[in-house]
KOLFI-439656 format. One record per residue (C-alpha): x, y, z. Coordinates in steps of 0.02 Angstrom, whole numbers. Layout:
<east X	north Y	up Z>
...
END
This chain:
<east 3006	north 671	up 3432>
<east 2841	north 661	up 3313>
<east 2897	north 688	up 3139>
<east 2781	north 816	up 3047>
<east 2642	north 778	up 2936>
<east 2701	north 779	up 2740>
<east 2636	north 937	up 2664>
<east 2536	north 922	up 2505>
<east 2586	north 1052	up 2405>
<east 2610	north 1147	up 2237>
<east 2804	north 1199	up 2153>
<east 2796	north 1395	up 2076>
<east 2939	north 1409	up 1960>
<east 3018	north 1559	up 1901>
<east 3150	north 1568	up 1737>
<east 3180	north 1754	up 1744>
<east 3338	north 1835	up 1651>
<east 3463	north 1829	up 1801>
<east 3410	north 1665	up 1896>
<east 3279	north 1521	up 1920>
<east 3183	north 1492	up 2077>
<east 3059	north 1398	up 2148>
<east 2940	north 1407	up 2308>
<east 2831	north 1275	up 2367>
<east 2665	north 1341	up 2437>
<east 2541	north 1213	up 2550>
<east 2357	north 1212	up 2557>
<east 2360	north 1345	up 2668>
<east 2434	north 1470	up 2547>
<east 2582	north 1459	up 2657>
<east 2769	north 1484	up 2561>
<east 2876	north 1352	up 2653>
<east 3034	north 1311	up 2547>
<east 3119	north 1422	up 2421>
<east 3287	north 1395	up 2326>
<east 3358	north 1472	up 2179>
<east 3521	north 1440	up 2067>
<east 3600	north 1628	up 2003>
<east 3671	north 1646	up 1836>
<east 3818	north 1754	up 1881>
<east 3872	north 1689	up 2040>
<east 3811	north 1505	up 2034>
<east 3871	north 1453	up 1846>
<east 4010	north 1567	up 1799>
<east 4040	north 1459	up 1652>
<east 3946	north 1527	up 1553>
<east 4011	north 1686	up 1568>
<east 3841	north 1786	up 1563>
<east 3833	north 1951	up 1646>
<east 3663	north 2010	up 1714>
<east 3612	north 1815	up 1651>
<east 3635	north 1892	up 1466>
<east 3777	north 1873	up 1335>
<east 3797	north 2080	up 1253>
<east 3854	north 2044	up 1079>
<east 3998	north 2171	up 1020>
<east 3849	north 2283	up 910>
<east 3782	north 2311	up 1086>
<east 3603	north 2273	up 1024>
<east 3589	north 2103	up 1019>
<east 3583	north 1995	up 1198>
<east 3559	north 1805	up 1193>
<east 3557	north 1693	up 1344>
<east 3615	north 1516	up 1346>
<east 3476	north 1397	up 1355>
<east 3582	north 1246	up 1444>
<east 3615	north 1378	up 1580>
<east 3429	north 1374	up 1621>
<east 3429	north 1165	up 1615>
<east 3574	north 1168	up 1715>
<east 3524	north 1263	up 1858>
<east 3351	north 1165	up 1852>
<east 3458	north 1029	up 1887>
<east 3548	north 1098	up 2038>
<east 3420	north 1174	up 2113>
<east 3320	north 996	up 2110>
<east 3492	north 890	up 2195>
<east 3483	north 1039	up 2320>
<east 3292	north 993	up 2354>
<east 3337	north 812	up 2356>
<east 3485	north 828	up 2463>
<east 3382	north 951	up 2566>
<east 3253	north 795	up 2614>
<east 3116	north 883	up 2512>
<east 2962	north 766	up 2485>
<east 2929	north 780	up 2294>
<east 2777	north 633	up 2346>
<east 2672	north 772	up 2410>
<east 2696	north 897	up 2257>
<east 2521	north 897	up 2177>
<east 2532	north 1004	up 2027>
<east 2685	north 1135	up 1976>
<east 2699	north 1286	up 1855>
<east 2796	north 1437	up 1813>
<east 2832	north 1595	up 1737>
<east 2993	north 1652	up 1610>
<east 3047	north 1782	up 1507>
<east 2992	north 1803	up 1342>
<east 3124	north 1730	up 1215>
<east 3114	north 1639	up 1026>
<east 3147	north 1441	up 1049>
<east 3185	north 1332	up 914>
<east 3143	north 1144	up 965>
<east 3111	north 1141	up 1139>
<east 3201	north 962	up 1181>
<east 3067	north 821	up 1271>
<east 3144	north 749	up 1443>
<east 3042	north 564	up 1441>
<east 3207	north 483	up 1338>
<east 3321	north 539	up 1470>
<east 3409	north 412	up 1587>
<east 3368	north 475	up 1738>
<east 3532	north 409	up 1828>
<east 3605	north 564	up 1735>
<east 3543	north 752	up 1762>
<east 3466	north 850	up 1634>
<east 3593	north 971	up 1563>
<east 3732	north 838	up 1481>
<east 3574	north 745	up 1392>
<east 3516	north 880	up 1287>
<east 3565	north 1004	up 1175>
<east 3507	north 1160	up 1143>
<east 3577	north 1314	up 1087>
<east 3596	north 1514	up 1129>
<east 3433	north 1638	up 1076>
<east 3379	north 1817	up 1108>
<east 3316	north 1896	up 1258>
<east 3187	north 2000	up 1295>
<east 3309	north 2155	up 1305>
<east 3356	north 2119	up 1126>
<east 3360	north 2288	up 1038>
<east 3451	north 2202	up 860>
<east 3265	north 2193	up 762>
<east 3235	north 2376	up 730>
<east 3192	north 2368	up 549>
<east 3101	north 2214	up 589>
<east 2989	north 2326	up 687>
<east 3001	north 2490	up 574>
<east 2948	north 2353	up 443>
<east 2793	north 2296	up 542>
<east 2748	north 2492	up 586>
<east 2749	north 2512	up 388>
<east 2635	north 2378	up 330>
<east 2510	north 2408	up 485>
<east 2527	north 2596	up 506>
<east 2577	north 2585	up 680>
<east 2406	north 2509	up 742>
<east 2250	north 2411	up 746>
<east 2319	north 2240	up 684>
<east 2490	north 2282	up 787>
<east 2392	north 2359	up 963>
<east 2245	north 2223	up 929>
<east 2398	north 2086	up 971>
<east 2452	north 2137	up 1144>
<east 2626	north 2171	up 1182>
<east 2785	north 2173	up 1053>
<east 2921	north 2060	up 1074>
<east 2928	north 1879	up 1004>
<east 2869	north 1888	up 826>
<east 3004	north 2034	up 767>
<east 3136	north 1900	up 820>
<east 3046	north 1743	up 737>
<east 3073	north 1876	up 581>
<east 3233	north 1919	up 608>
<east 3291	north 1726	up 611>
<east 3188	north 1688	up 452>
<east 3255	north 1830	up 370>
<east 3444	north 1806	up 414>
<east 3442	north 1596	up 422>
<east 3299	north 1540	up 324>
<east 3385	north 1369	up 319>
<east 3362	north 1332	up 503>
<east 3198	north 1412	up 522>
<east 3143	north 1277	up 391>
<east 3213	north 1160	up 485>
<east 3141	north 1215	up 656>
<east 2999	north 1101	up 723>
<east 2929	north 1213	up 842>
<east 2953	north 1368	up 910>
<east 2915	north 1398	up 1112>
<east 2911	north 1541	up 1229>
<east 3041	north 1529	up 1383>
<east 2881	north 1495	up 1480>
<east 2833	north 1345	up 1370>
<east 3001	north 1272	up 1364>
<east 3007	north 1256	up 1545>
<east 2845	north 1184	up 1559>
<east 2914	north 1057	up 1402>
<east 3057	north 1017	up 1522>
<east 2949	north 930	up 1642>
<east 2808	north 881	up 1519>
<east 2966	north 788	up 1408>
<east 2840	north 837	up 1253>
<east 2798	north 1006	up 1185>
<east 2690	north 1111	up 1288>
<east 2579	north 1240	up 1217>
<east 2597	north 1433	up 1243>
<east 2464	north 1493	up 1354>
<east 2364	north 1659	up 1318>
<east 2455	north 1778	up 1416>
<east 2631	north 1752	up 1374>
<east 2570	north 1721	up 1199>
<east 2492	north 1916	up 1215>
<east 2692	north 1960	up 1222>
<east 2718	north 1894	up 1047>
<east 2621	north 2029	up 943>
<east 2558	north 1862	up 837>
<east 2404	north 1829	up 967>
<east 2236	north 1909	up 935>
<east 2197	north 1944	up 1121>
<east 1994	north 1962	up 1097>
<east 1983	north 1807	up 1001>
<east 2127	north 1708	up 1090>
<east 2188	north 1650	up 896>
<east 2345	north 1669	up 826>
<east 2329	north 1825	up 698>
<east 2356	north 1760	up 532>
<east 2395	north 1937	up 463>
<east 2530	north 1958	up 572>
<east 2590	north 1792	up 554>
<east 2599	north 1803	up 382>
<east 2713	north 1953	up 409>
<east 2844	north 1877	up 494>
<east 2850	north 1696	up 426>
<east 2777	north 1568	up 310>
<east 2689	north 1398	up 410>
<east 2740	north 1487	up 573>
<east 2548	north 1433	up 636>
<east 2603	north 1256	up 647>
<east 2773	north 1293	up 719>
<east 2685	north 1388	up 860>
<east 2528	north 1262	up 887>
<east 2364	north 1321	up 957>
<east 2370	north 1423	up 1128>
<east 2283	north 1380	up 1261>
<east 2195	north 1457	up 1431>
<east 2358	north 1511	up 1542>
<east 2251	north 1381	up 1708>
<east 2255	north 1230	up 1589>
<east 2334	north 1072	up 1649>
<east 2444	north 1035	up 1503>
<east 2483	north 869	up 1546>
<east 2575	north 748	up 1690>
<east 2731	north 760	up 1739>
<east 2885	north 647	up 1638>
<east 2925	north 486	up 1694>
<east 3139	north 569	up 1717>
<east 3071	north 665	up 1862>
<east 2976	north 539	up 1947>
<east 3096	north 396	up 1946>
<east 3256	north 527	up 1969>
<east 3172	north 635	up 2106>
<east 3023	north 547	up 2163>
<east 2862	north 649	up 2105>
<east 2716	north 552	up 2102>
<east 2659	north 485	up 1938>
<east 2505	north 604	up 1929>
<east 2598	north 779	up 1981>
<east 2510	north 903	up 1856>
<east 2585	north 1029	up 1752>
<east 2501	north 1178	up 1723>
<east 2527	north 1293	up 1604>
<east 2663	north 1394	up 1631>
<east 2664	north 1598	up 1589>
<east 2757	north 1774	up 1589>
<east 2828	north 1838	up 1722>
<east 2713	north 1988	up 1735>
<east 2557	north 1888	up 1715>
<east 2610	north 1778	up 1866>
<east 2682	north 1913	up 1962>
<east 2491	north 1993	up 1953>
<east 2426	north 1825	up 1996>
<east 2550	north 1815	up 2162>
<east 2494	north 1997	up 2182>
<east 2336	north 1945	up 2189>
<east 2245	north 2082	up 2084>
<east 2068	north 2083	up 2055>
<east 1955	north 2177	up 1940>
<east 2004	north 2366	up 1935>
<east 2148	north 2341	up 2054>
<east 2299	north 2439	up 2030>
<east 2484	north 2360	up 2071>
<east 2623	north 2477	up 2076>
<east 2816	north 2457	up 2106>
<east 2922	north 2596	up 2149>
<east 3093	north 2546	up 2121>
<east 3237	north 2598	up 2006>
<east 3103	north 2582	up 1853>
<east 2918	north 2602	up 1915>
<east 2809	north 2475	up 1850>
<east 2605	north 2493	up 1837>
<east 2513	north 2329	up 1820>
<east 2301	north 2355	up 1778>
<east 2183	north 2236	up 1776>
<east 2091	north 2271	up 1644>
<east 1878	north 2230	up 1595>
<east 1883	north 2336	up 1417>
<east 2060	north 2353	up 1374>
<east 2092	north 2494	up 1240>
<east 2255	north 2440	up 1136>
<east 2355	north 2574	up 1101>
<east 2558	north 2583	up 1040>
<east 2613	north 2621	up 1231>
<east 2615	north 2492	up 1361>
<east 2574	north 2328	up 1345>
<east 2424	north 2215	up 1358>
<east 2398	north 2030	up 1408>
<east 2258	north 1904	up 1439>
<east 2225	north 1904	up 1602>
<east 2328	north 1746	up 1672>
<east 2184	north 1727	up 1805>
<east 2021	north 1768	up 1707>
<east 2006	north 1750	up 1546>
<east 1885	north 1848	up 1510>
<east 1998	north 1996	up 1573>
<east 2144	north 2074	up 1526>
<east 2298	north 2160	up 1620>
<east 2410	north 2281	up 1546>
<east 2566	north 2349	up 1604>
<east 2652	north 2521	up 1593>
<east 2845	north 2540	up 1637>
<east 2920	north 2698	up 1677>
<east 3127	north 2717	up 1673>
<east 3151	north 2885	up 1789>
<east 3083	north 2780	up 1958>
<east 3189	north 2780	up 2131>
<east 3346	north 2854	up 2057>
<east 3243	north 3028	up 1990>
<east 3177	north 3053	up 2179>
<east 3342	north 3017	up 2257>
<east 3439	north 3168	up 2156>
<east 3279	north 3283	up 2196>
<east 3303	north 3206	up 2365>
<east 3482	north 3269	up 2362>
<east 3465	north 3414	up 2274>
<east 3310	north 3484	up 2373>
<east 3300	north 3365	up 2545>
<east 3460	north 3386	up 2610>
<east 3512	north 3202	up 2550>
<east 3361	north 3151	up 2685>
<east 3196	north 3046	up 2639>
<east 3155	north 3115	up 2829>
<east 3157	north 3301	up 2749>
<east 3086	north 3246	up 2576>
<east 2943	north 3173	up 2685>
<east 2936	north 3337	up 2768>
<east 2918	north 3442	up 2614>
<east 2767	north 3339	up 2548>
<east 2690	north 3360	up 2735>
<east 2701	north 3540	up 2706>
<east 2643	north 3555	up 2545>
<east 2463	north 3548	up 2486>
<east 2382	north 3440	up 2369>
<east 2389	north 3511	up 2198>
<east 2549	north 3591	up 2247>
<east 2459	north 3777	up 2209>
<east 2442	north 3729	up 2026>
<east 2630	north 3707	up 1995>
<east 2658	north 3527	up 1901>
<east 2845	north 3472	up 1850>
<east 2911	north 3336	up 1721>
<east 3054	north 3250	up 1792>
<east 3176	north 3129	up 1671>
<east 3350	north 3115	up 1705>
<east 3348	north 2995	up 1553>
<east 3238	north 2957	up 1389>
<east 3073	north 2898	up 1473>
<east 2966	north 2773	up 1385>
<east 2813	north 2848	up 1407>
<east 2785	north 2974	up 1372>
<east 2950	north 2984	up 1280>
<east 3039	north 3136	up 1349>
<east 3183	north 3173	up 1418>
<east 3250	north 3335	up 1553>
<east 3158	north 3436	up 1685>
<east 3019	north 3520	up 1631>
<east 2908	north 3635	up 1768>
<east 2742	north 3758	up 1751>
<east 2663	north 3881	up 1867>
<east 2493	north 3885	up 1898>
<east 2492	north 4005	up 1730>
<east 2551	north 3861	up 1632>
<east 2703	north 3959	up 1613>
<east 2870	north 3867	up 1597>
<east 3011	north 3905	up 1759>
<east 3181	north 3857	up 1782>
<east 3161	north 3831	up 1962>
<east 3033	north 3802	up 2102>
<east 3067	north 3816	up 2291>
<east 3129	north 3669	up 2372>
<east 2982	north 3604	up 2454>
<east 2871	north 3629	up 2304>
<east 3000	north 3523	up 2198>
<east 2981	north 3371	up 2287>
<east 2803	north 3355	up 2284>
<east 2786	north 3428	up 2094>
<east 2901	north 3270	up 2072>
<east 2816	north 3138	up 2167>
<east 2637	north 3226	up 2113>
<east 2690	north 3213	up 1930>
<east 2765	north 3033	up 1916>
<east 2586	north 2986	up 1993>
<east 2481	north 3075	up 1884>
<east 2583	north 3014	up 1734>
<east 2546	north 2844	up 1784>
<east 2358	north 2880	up 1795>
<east 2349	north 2968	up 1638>
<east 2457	north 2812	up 1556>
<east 2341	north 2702	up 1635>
<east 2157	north 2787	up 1591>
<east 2242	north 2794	up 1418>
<east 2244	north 2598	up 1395>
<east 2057	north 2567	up 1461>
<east 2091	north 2570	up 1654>
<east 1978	north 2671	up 1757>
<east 1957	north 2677	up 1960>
<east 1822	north 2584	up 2036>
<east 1733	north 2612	up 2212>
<east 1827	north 2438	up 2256>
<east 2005	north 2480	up 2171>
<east 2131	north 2446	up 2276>
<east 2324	north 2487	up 2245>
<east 2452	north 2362	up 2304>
<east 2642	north 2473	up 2306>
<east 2779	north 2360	up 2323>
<east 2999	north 2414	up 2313>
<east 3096	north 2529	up 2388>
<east 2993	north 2699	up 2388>
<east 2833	north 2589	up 2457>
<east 2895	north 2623	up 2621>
<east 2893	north 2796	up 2624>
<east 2711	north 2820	up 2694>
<east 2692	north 3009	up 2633>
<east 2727	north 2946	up 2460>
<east 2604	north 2832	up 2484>
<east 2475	north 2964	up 2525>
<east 2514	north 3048	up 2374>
<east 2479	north 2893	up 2264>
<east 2315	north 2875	up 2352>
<east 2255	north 3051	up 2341>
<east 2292	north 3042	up 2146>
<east 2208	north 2902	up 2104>
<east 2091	north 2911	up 2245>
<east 2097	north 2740	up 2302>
<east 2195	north 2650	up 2470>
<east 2345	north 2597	up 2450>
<east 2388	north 2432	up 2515>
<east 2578	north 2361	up 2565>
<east 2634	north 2182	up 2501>
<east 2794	north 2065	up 2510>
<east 2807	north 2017	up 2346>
<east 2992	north 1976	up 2327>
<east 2967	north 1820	up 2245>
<east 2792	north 1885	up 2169>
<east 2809	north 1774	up 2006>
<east 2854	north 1603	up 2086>
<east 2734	north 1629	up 2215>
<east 2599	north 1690	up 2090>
<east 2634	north 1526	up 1978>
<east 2608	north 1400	up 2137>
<east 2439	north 1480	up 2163>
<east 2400	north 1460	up 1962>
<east 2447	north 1273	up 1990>
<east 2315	north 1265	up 2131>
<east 2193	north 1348	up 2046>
<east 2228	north 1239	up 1891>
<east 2182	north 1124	up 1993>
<east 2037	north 1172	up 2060>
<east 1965	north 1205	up 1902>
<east 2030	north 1333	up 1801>
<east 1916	north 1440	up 1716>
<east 1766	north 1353	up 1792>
<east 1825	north 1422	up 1986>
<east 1862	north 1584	up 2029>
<east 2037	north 1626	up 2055>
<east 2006	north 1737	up 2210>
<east 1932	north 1580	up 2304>
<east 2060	north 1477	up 2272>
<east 2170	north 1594	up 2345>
<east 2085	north 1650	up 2491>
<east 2196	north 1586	up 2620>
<east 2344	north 1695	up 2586>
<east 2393	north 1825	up 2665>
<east 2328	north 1989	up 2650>
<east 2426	north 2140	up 2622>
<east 2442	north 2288	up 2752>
<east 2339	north 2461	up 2714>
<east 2446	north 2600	up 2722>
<east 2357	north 2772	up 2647>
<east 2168	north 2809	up 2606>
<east 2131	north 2979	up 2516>
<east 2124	north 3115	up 2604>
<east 1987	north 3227	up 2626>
<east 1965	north 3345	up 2451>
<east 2094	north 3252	up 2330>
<east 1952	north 3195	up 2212>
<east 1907	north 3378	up 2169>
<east 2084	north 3435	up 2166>
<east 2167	north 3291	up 2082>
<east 2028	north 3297	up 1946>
<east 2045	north 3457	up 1913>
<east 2224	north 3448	up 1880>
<east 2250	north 3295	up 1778>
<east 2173	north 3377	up 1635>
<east 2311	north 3518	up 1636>
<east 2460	north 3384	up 1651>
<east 2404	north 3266	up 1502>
<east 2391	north 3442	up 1411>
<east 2564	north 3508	up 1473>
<east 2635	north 3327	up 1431>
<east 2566	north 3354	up 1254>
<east 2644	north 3502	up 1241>
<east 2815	north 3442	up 1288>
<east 2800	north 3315	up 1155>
<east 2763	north 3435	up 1024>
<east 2916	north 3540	up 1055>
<east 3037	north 3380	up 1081>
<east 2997	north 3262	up 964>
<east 3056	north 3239	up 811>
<east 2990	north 3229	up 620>
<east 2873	north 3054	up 613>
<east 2962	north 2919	up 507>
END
């Protein structure tokens, strides 16, 4: 029997909070090996639950940063021992949650007769669902009033915890040499030198200025003193940082020239595995829904959270998470549907767009934007009712989480082209009347996509296109081969004029929600 032709192909890594995986994709665009190592299950040593260590205070959550090396290690013996051809990886990258790293450890002095994990030491740091630097970030509302410098910077999560640690241990910030995203100290891993933090994990840091693409020296003056030189200059999120380290080619076998590109966020690769494109919408419906935008003209404001575009730098994206996803429309489900997604697809068959004029805000639990919590409805009077009829709940539900999004969305700079697409991926994506609800809002198809492994996928075709060029090629052609995703809803005849006329009314009913549930400012 003919033995197969090796496949030349790129490695997209993922270092996400509960696990690290890795897909190999071919020329073709074709994913053809996957593995992945599991915090929890796979390395019970280190005692993590949901891949996280919750200190007693409840607030602060650290992850163990050998637990990452280590399961890079297994996960490479079970390629090794799998037959895997590491000669015919051309180039690799990868995503990772944001975290604060002091010292990112170089691999090119390891003996690579020994694995990784007993030949370095490093130490545990905060995760992204840290909550421990609130008056770190009361602080930075003060001195900014809540805005410009703070919105003008992206997202908010790295540089309240490089305060924190500067504030509480001044002693070993002095004596930290560098400080790295989780992206960046993967990509160190297999550079064994420092690699830089590209632009759109850097955007998560609220220390990037994401027009200029320069580290914001008013902000970093805020949190630290010489932190510019601890972070070193970012760079474009398709730049080839450098060659692989001499412990993974003599230990595993990749060739001497295997690229690494910059590796990024997991958001910012999951849009490039999505493959978004300008004014593209990507929306999952599971228990928290999650909008992703690509953005042209992106309007910072203190909701949501914007990034340079991983693909285009030129562009942003911005994302928008929502708490009350799948497990709000299961109780109205229960409550109103007979337990049945057959019956709660009934009710939105036969309802009408616009629902008669009678909008509902559903949140089981504190939402995050807008930030409100119970069951709110309104006739078409604007008046406030306990109760609607049981068919008219559903789609008041399903209506309002989708004009929410829109509204959250327009708010940040996103507005629907004639070529927007949506792509809906989790749970409720299979419901096709949902579906035609999303499209009649936002007046755009909706398209279906696997994207179960959305990040590592998106961060083999960023290697490629690092390859190809980077900023010089456009990311869509390097791409091309891959699979398209499935349409499943187009708007139906009449939802422009009704939808438009009604989103209006919700932002204002929203506001006035707010109003009467928020407390005094601080």
């Amino acid at each position: 029997m003919a033995e197969s032709a090796p496949r030349r192909c790129c490695l997209g890594w993922d270092f996400s909070t509960q696990q690290v995986k890795v897909v190999a994709v071919d020329a073709e665009m074709n994913v053809f090996y996957e593995e992945s190592v599991h915090f929890d299950r796979d390395l019970p040593e280190f005692g993590t639950s949901g891949g996280v260590h919750v200190h007693k205070d409840e607030l602060t959550v650290t992850s163990p940063v050998l637990m990452w090396v280590q399961a890079l290690d297994i996960i490479l013996e079970k390629m090794k021992a799998s037959g895997f051809d590491f000669s015919q990886v051309l180039a690799l990258s990868g995503a990772g949650q944001y975290i604060w790293q002091a010292g990112a450890a170089g691999t090119e002095k390891l003996s690579p007769d020994l694995a990784a994990t007993p030949q370095l030491q490093v130490t545990r740091l905060p995760g992204w669902m840290d909550s421990s630097t609130l008056s770190q970030c009361r602080s930075w509302r003060l001195a900014w009033r809540g805005s410009e410098c703070l919105c003008s910077t992206g997202s908010r999560f790295t540089g309240n915890q490089i305060a924190k640690i500067y504030q509480q241990n001044p002693k070993a910030y002095s004596h930290t040499e560098r400080i790295s995203l989780v992206s960046s100290f993967a990509a160190s891993l297999f550079l064994g030198s420092y690699s830089p933090i590209d632009y759109s994990d850097g955007s998560g840091m609220n220390l990037l200025q994401i027009q200029d693409k320069v580290w914001s020296q008013a902000c970093l003056g805020s949190c630290a003193p010489s932190l510019e030189e601890k972070l070193g200059p970012p760079v474009p999120s398709c730049s080839i940082v450098g060659a692989i380290s001499s412990y993974y080619v003599q230990r595993y076998g990749f060739p001497p020239g295997c690229k690494v590109v910059a590796f990024t966020g997991d958001n910012p690769a999951s849009l490039a595995g999505m493959r978004l494109e300008e004014g593209d919408i990507a929306v999952s419906l599971g228990t928290s829904d999650t909008l992703f935008l690509w953005l042209q003209e992106p309007m910072p404001a203190l909701e949501g959270h914007i990034f340079c575009n991983p693909v285009d730098p030129q562009h942003y994206m911005a994302l928008l998470c929502f708490k009350n996803g799948s497990l709000m429309r299961e109780k109205i489900r229960d409550e109103f549907a007979s337990c049945s997604w057959s019956e709660f697809s009934k009710a939105l068959q036969s309802t009408e767009m616009g629902n008669g004029g009678n909008l509902g805000f559903y949140f089981d639990v504190m939402e995050i934007t807008p930030e409100i919590i119970g069951h709110h409805r309104f006739n078409t009077e604007n008046r406030k009712v306990s109760a609607f009829p049981g068919d008219v709940e559903v789609r008041a539900l399903i209506e309002g989480q989708f004009m929410a999004k829109r509204i959250h969305a327009e708010g940040l700079g996103y507005r629907v082209m004639s070529k927007t697409k949506i792509l809906a991926t989790g749970g409720a994506s299979r419901n096709r009347d949902i579906l035609q609800v999303l499209a009649d809002v936002f007046g755009a198809p909706v398209y279906v996509i696997d994207t179960a492994n959305s990040a590592c996928v998106g961060s083999a075709y960023r290697a490629f296109h690092g390859l190809a060029g980077g900023t010089d090629v456009p990311f869509s052609e390097v791409v091309k081969l891959a699979p398209n995703p499935r349409l499943a809803a187009t708007p139906s005849l009449g939802a422009s004029q009704v939808y438009e006329a009604l989103l209006p009314r919700f932002a204002k009913l929203e506001q006035r929600i707010l109003s009467q549930t928020r407390g005094p400012p601080e």
